[in-house]
N, C-alpha and C positions, 0 to 999 in steps of 0.2 A: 492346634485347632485350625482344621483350613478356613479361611476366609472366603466370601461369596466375589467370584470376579467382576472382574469392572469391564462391559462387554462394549465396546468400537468396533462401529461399520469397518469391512474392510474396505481400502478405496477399488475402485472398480479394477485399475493396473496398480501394482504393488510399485511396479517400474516406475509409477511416476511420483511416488514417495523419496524417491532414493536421486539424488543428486548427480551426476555421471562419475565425478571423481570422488562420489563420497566413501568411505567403505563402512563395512558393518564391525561393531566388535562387540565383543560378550563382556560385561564386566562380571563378574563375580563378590558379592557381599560377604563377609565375615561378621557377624552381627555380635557383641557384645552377649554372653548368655545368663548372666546375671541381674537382666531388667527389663523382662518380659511386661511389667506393670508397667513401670515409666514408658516403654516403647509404645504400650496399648493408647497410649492419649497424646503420644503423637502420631499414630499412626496414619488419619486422617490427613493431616498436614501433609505426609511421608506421600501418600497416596494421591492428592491432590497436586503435587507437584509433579509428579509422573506422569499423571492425566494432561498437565497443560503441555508437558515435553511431545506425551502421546499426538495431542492433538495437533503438533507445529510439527508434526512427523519425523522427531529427533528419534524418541522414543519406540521403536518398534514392538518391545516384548519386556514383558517385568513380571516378576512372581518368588516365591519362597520353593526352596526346595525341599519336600515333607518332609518330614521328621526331622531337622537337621537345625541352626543356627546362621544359615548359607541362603542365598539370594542371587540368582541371575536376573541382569536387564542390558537388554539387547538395545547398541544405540546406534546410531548413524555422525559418524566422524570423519576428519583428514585422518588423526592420529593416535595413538594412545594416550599423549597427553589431553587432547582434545575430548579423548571420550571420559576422563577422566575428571577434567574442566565442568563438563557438562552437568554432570553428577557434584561439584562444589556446593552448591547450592542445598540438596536435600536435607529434609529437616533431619531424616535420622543422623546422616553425618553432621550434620552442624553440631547437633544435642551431644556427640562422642557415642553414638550405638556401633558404629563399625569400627573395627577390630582393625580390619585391611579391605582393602580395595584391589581387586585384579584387573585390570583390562588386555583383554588380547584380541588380536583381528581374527577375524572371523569370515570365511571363506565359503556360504552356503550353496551348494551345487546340485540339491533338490530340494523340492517343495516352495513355498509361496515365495519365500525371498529370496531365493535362486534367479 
């Protein structure tokens, strides 16, 4: 089922989100596929905590990948372990919904984050 998204102003320069030495990296979610219920009532929590990352401009980009058990959210870090770090916190991993966690840098060279 897609979810209704959660819509943030963009800021006026994307550039002045992004820190000079910060870089971007895509994490990748593995989500647990057997607790689609239990995941549904923390979802909110899951969600809210992406919103406050969103808002202190850690957060660039988050969403479910259709049909799948998989999840991209785009962060602003020094490192892997750092974009990793950042993502500590979420309630889905706290609860044990992620399976695995990927982070890798990410080098965008068109469109908004470029």
């Amino acid at each position: 089922m897609l979810r209704p998204p959660v819509f943030r102003p963009w800021p006026e320069s994307l550039s002045s989100m992004l820190e000079p030495m910060s870089k971007i990296y895509a994490v990748e979610y593995r989500y647990v596929t057997d607790k689609d219920e239990e995941m549904a009532t923390v979802r909110p929590s899951h969600r809210a905590f992406n919103g406050r990352l969103a808002d202190e401009g850690k957060l660039l980009a988050a969403g479910p990948y259709v049909g799948t058990h998989d999840a991209l959210i785009v962060v602003r870090a020094d490192d892997e372990a750092g974009a990793l770090a950042l993502l500590e916190e979420d309630p889905f991993h706290r609860a044990g919904y992620i399976n695995e966690r990927i982070a890798r840098e990410w080098n965008p060279v068109i469109g908004v984050l470029a």
